[in-house]
C-alpha positions in Angstrom: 0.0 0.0 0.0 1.4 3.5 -1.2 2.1 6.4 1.9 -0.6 8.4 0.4 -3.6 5.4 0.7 -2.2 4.9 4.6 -2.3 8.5 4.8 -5.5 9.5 3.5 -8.8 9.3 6.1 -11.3 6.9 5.2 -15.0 6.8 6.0 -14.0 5.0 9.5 -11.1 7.4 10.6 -12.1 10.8 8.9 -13.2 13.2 12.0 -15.6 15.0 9.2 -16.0 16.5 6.2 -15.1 19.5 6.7 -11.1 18.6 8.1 -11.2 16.1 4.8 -12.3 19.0 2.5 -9.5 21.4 4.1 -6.8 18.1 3.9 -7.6 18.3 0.2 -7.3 22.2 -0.4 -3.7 21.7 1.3 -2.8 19.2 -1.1 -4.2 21.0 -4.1 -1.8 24.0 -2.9 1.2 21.9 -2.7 0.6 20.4 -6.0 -0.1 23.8 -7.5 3.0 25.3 -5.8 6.0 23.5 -8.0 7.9 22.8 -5.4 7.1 19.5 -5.3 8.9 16.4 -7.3 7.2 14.0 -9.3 7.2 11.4 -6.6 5.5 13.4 -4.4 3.0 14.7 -6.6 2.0 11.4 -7.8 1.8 10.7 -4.2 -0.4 13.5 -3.4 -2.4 12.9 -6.0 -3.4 9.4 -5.4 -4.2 11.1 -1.6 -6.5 13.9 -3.0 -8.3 11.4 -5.2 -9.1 9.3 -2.1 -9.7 12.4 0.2 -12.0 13.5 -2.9 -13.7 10.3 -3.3 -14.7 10.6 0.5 -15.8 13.8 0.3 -18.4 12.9 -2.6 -19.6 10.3 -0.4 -20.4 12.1 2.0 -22.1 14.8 0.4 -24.1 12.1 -1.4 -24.9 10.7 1.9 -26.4 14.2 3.1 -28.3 14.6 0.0 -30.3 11.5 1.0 -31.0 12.2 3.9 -32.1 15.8 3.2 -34.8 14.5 0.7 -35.7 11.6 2.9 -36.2 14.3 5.4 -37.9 16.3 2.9 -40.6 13.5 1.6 -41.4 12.3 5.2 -45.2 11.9 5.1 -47.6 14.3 6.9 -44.5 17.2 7.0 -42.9 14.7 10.3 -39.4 15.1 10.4 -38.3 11.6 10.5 -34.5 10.6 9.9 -33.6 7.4 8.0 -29.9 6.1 8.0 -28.5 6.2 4.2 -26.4 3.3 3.6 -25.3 1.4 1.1 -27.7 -0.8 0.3 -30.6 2.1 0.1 -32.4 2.7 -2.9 -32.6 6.1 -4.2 -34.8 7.0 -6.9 -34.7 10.2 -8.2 
């Protein structure tokens, strides 16, 4: 396993989305700052794509449950857990 996939958070050891989403801006500036050799960009690369991979899940996730949220019958707030083997139909 590469540094950057021991590295990276995944859906069990990320704190939250929001420290994942600011781990990726970091990367993106060190890849953007040219400082870097190619070993290390490819390594932060294969980081961001897993820290960017998260972060799509989890904003998919939230999605869910805001329009479960939203259809709940009668206007009743009623949270349903989202996981992977819901069915969303759009």
């Amino acid at each position: 396993m590469s540094k950057a996939a021991e590295s990276a958070p995944t859906a069990e050891n990320a704190a939250s989305f929001e420290e994942a989403l600011k781990k990726l801006e970091s990367i993106v500036e060190a890849m953007e700052s040219d400082e870097l050799p190619l070993d290390q960009l490819i390594q932060r690369f294969e980081e961001g794509a897993t820290l960017a991979k998260l972060c799509q899940d989890r904003l998919s996730e939230a999605e869910v449950k805001v329009r479960r949220l939203e259809e709940s019958l009668e206007g009743v707030l009623s949270s349903q857990p989202a996981g992977p083997d819901s069915s969303d139909e759009a």
